[in-house]
N, C-alpha and C positions, 0 to 999 in steps of 0.2 A: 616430348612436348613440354613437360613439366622443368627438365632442366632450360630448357631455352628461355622458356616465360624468368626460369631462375636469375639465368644469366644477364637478360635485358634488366632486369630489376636491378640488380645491381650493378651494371653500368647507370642508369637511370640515378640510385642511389649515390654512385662517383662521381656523375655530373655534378649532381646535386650538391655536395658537399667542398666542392670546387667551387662554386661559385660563392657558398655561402663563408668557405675557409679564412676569405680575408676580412670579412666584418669580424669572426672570431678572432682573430687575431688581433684584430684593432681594439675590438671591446677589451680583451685579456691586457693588452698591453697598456691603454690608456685610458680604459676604466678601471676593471673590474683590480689588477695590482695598484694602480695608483690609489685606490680607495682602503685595501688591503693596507699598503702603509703607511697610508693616514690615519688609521686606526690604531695603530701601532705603536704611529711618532706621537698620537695623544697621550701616551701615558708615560712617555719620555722625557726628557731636557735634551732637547735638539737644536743646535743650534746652523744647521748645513756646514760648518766648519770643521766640526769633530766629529766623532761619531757619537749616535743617540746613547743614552743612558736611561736604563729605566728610572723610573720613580713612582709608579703607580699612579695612582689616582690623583695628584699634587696639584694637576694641571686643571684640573676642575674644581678642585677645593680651592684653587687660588683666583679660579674664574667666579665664584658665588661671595667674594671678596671684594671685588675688583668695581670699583667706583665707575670707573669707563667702560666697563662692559652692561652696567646696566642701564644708563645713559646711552651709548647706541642699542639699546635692544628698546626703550622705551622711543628714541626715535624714529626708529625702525616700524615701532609699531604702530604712531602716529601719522606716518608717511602711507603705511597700507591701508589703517583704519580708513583715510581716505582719498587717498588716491582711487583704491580700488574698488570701493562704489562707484564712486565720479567719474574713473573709467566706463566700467561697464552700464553706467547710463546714459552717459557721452555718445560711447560706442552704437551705443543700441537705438539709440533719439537717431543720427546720422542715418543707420541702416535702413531705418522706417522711412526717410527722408528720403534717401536715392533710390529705395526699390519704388516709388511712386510713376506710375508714365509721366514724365515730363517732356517739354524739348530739356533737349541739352545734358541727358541724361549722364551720357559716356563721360562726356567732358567733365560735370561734378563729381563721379564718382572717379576719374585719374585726378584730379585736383585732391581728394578726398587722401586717396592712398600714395599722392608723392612723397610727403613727410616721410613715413615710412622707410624711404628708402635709402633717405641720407643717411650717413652713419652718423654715428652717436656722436663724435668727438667733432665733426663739424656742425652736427647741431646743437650741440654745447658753445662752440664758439660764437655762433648765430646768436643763439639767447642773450650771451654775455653783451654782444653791440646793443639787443633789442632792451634789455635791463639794467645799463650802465644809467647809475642816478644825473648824471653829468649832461650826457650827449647821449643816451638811448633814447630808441624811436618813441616808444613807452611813457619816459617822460618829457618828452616834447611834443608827443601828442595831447598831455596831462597837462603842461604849463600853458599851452596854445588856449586849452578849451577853460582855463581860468586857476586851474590849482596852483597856491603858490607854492608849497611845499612837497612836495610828491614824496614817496618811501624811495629811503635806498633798498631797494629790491634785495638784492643779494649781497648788502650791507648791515642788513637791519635784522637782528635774531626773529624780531615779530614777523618779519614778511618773507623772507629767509625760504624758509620750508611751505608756505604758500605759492613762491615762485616756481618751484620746484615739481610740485604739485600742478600747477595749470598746465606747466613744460609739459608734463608727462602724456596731457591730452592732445597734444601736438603731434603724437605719432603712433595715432593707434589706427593706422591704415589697416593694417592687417587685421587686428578684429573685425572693423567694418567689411571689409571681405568675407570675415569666416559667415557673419550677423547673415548679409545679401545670401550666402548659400545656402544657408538654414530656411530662410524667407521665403525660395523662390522654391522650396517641397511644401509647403503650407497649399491644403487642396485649397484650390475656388470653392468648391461645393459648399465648403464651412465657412465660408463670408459668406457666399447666396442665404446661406439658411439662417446665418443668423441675420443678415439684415432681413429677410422676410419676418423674423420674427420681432423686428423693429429695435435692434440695438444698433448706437450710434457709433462713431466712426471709434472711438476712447474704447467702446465696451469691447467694437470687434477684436482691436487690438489687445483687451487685457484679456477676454472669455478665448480669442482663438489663438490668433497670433503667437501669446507668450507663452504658453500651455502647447504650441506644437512646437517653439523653441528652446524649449527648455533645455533637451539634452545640448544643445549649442550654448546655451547660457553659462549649463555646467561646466563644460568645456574650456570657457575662456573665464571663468571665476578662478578655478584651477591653475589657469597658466600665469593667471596675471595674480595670485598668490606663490606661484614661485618666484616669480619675476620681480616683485615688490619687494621681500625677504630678501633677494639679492642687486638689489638697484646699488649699483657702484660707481659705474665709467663716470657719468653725468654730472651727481654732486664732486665727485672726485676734482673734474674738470672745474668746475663751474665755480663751488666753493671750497672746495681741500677741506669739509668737515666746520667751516666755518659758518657766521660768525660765533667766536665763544661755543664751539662745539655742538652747535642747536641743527645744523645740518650732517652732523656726525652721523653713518652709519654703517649695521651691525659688517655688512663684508668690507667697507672701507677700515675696518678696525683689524677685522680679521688680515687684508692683504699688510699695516705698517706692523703687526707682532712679527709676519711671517718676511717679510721684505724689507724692513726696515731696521726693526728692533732682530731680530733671525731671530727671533724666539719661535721655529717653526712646529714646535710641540706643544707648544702654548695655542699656535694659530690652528693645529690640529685640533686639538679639543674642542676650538670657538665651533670648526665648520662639524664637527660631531654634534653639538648641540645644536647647532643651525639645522642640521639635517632632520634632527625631530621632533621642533618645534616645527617644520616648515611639513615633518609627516602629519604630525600631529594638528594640524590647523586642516590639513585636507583630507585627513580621518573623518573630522568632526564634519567637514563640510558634505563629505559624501555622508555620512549616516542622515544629515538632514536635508539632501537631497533626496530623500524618499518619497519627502510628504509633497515636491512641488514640482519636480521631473518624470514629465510622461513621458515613455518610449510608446513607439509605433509597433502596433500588431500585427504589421504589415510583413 
């Protein structure tokens, strides 16, 4: 009896391992080595033409040097600082908005989440008509309603990275979705109770609502802090780093050392320090997620 239960076990276990075989293999071959030697080519002179050479630590010593490196790292940082609030209260204002019974619910919330779904590079092209100083829709809706002068949008170093910024709340479908699932486990019983005890629509929302969403809050803080640290395709498109380098940023710098310049041991390094600064930002955000994410005892 004991050999049989043995034996199912591990067929059971061979299934098991069959199915799981090819993600290991994907992971091995297109993360876990590729990451391996990038670690590697960071402390090299590589340029994909020859073969790497070591050099030690050169490649860092010459990044803490490097005028342009801290120039996209300080843009970089200006673009998170806020985008990534103005996301997630963008996001979050929306979610409250469509989980309300209305008519028309379905319809606002796929209006809501179509952005989402175009790719980047055609909504990069989009913006570009919508923010053309000339002939965008933008500013001739601007000159129509009296302005004479309107910003060159994606001209102008000042408005530049603002434009970029507002883009970015144009396609946060997908949050607004995760927000709505988080909302719709929010018991009744804790609105009943609190409006019995006569808090208004503001308080239900800050006392219940955001205290049973928090582990979703954290969630999408998290993601749209990795996502921020690597925002590339868009300005790439949209401005190439421009004007005057005020849209420059840190992965767009990283793809012309490694793609352009083939300085790919130099771009190693960049994405080594990318990697823990972008740990080290979601360290610090999970330790002070202590004090304001409630999990369910449920």
């Amino acid at each position: 009896m004991s050999m049989t239960k043995s034996l199912e076990s591990n067929r059971n276990l061979a299934k098991g391992l069959c199915f799981v075989l090819p993600w290991i293999i994907g992971f091995f071959l297109f993360t876990a080595v590729p990451m391996a030697l990038s670690f590697y080519y960071s402390f090299c002179d590589y340029s994909l033409l020859q073969r790497p050479a070591f050099i030690g630590w050169r490649n860092y010593y010459e990044l803490w040097f490097d005028p342009i490196f801290w120039v996209v790292l300080r843009n970089t940082g200006i673009y998170a600082a806020i985008a990534l609030p103005a996301g997630v209260v963008f996001a979050l204002t929306l979610a409250l908005l469509l989980n309300a019974r209305i008519r028309g619910q379905a319809i606002y919330r796929t209006i809501i989440f179509l952005p989402s779904l175009v790719p980047s590079v055609a909504s990069a092209m989009l913006w570009l008509w919508l923010l053309n100083a000339r002939l965008g829709l933008v500013n001739t809706v601007l000159r129509a309603a009296g302005a004479h002068d309107p910003p060159a949008w994606l001209g102008d170093r000042r408005w530049a990275m603002i434009s970029l910024i507002v883009m970015s709340l144009w396609g946060l479908g997908n949050t607004v979705v995760i927000y709505l699932a988080g909302l719709q486990d929010v018991p009744r019983e804790l609105y009943e109770a609190a409006e019995l005890d006569g808090a208004g629509a503001l308080r239900r929302v800050w006392h219940v609502t955001l205290p049973c969403i928090s582990p979703v809050i954290f969630f999408n803080i998290v993601m749209a802090i990795i996502a921020t640290a690597q925002i590339f395709g868009t300005p790439y498109i949209m401005t190439g780093g421009g004007p005057a380098r005020s849209t420059y940023f840190y992965t767009m710098y990283l793809y012309d050392n490694a793609f352009t310049y083939l300085k790919m041991g130099y771009a190693s390094a960049m994405s080594w320090v990318q990697f823990f600064i972008v740990l080290a930002i979601t360290a610090v955000a999970a330790m002070a997620s202590k004090r304001w994410v409630h999990y369910s005892s449920k």
